[in-house]
N, C-alpha and C positions, 0 to 999 in steps of 0.2 A: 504494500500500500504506500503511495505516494502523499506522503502528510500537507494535509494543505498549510497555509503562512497561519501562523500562530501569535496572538498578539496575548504581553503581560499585562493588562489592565492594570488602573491605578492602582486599587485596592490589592492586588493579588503581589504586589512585589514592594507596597509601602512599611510592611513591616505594624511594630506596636502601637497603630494610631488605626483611628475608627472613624466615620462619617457621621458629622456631628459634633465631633470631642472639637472645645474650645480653639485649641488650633489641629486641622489637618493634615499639617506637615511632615510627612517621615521624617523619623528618626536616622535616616539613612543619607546618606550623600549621594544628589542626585547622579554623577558620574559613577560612583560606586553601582548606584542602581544596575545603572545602562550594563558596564560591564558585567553584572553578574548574571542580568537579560540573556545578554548575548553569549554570554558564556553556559548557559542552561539549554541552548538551542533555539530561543523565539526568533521572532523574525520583525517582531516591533514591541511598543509599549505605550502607555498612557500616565499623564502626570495628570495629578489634582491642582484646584487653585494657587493653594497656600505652597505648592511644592512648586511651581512657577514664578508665585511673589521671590520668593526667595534665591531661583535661579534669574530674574531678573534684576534681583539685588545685589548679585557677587557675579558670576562668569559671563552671565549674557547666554541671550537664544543664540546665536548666532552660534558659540564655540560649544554648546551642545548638540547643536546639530552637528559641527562639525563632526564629535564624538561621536551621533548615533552613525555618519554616514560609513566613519572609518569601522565601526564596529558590524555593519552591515545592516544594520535596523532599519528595513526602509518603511514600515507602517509607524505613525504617531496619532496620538490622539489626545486631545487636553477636555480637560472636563472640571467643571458644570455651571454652566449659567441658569440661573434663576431670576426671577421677579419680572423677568423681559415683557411680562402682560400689561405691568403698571405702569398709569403716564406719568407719574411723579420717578424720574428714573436714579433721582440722585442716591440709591441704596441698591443700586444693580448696576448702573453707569460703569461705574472704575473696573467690578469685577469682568465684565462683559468686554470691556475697550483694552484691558488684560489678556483677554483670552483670546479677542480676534487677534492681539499684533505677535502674542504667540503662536498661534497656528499659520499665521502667514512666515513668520521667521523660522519657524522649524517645521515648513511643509507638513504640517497638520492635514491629515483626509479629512476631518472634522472634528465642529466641535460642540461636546455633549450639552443638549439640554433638557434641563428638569423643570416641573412645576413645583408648587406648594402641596404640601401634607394636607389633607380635607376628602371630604365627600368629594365624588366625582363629578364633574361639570352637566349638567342635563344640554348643556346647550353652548358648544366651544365657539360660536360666532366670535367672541370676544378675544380669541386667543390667533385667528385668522391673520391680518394686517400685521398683527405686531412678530408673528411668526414670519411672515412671508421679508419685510423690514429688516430681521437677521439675517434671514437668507440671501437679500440683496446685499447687505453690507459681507456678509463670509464671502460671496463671491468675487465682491469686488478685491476682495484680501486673498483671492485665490484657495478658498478652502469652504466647506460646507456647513450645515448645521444639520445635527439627529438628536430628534427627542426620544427621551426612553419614558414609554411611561409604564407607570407604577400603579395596582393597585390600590393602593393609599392616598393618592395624590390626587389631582383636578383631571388628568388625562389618567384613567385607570387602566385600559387596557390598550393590547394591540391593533384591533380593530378602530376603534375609538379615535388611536393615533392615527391608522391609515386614513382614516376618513376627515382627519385635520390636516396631513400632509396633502391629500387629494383637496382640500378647498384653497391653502396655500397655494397650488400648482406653480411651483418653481422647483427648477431644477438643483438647486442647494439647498431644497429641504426634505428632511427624508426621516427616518425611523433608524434606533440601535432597537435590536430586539435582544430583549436580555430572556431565555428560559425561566428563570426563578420566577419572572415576573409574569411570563404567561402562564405558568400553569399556577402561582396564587391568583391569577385572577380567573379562575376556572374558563379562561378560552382553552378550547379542546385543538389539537391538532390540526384536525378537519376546518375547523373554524377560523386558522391561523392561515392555514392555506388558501380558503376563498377568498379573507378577508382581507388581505396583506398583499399589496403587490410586488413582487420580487425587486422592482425594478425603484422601488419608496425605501429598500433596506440599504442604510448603509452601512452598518455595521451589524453583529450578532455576537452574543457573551453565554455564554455558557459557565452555568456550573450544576450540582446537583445537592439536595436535602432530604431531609426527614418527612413522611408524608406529615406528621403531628407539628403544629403549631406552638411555636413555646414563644409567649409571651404577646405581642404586641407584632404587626405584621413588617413593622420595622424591624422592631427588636430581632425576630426573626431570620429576616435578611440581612441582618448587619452579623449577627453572632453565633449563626446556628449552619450554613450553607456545609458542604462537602464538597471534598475531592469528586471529579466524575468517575460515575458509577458505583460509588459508595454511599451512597444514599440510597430512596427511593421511588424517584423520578424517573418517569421514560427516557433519560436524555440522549437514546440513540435512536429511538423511534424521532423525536426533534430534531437532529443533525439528519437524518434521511430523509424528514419534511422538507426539511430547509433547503436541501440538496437539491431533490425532486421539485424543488419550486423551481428551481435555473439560480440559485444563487451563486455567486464566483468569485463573493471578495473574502478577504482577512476572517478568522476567526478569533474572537477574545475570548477570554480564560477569566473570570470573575471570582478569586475563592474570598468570600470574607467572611473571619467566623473566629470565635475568641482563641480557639486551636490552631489557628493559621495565623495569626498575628503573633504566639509565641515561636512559629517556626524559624533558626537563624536565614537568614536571607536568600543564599542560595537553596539553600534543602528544599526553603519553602518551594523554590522556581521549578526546580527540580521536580518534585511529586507535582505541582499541578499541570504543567507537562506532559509526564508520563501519564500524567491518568485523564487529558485530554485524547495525547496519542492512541489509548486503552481505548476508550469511546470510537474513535472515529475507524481504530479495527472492527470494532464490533458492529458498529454500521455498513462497513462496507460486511463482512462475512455476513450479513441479516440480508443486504441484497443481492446477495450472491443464490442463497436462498431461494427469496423468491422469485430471481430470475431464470 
């Protein structure tokens, strides 16, 4: 089996720091990061805000990219803008004008956005203009925007997104589909496939969990996920969805989970890796199968 590009999402190589916690910053040096990336076998990575403030306080985008080109890392991904729906922008402004002039300096495929924690929107008109607005400015910056949504959140599911991406209708706006997040929001496979068009994905994360809910559906996802196929999630019947849809780009790797945030840094890379590589045998041997 010929593995496809493998991306370390933020989460999965940031080490003892949690989404949420006062500051987001690893504990890790973001060059240290990169090498140890590359050194595990990915083929890209993703940095969070706080972990970008701070590379643009000391080396510069500029001589981290230099770093990821020399290390071979050609996928990036910078993540998460928030609040982009309110006209009042001076509490999203700086972090957002952040992450566009990072994504254009270290050739960013795009860059991740969130909503707010709440009940889920009955009616996203409102989220329309202001989506499609990023999406005009990421391209002018030569990079794109993907919202992930979250059951928790104002965009709760896949569907949901597709159907904001399809009224945005520009071409630098599109969907990360994260697995955790489709199947806590009970979209079913089949439902993922009508409803999503291949061609709205711009990224996809994998990881895998407990069918059992422990705690809060954040708390959840922040502290509870698994290595793939240690859990109890279909995530190779997902990856052969995904597949079978005509999808062709990058795959990320999402582990975060109070377990993997004590793992020392490479090890961590290392098993999520491997046990991405484990999934995607197991999906190709299931279509082997049924072909």
């Amino acid at each position: 089996m010929t593995a496809p590009p493998l991306v370390a999402t933020c989460w999965t190589s940031a080490g003892a720091v949690a989404p949420l916690d006062p500051s987001e910053r690893s504990p890790h040096d973001p060059l240290d990061r990169l090498r140890a990336i590359a050194a595990t076998g990915w083929n890209g990575f993703g940095l969070g805000q706080d972990d970008l403030r701070h590379v643009d306080d000391t080396i510069g985008f500029a001589a981290l990219r230099q770093v990821a080109i020399e290390l071979g890392l050609t996928h990036i991904e910078v993540e998460i803008a928030g609040g982009w729906w309110q006209s009042d922008d001076r509490l999203w402004r700086p972090t957002w004008d952040l992450l566009l002039r990072a994504a254009h300096e270290l050739g960013a495929q795009f860059i991740k956005l969130g909503t707010a924690f709440g009940a889920p929107m009955d009616d996203i008109t409102p989220l329309v203009d202001p989506m499609r607005h990023l999406a005009e400015q990421a391209a002018t910056a030569a990079t794109r925007v993907a919202l992930e949504p979250l059951p928790f959140a104002m965009v709760a599911s896949m569907p949901q997104g597709a159907d904001l991406v399809r009224a945005v209708d520009h071409s630098s706006a599109g969907l990360v589909v994260d697995y955790w997040h489709v199947f806590r929001a009970d979209t079913s496979l089949e439902e993922l496939a009508a409803r999503v068009p291949v061609d709205s994905i711009f990224g996809v994360e994998l990881s895998d969990a407990r069918q059992r809910i422990v705690g809060t559906l954040f708390e959840d996802t922040r502290d509870r996920r698994t290595l793939l196929t240690e859990g109890d999630q279909d995530v190779v019947g997902f990856i052969r969805t995904i597949q079978d849809m005509g999808y062709q780009g990058a795959w990320g790797v999402e582990i975060l989970s109070v377990e993997h945030r004590g793992r020392p840094l490479v090890d961590g890379l290392h098993l999520a890796r491997e046990s991405a590589l484990r999934a995607f045998e197991l999906a190709a041997e299931t279509s082997e199968v049924r072909t």
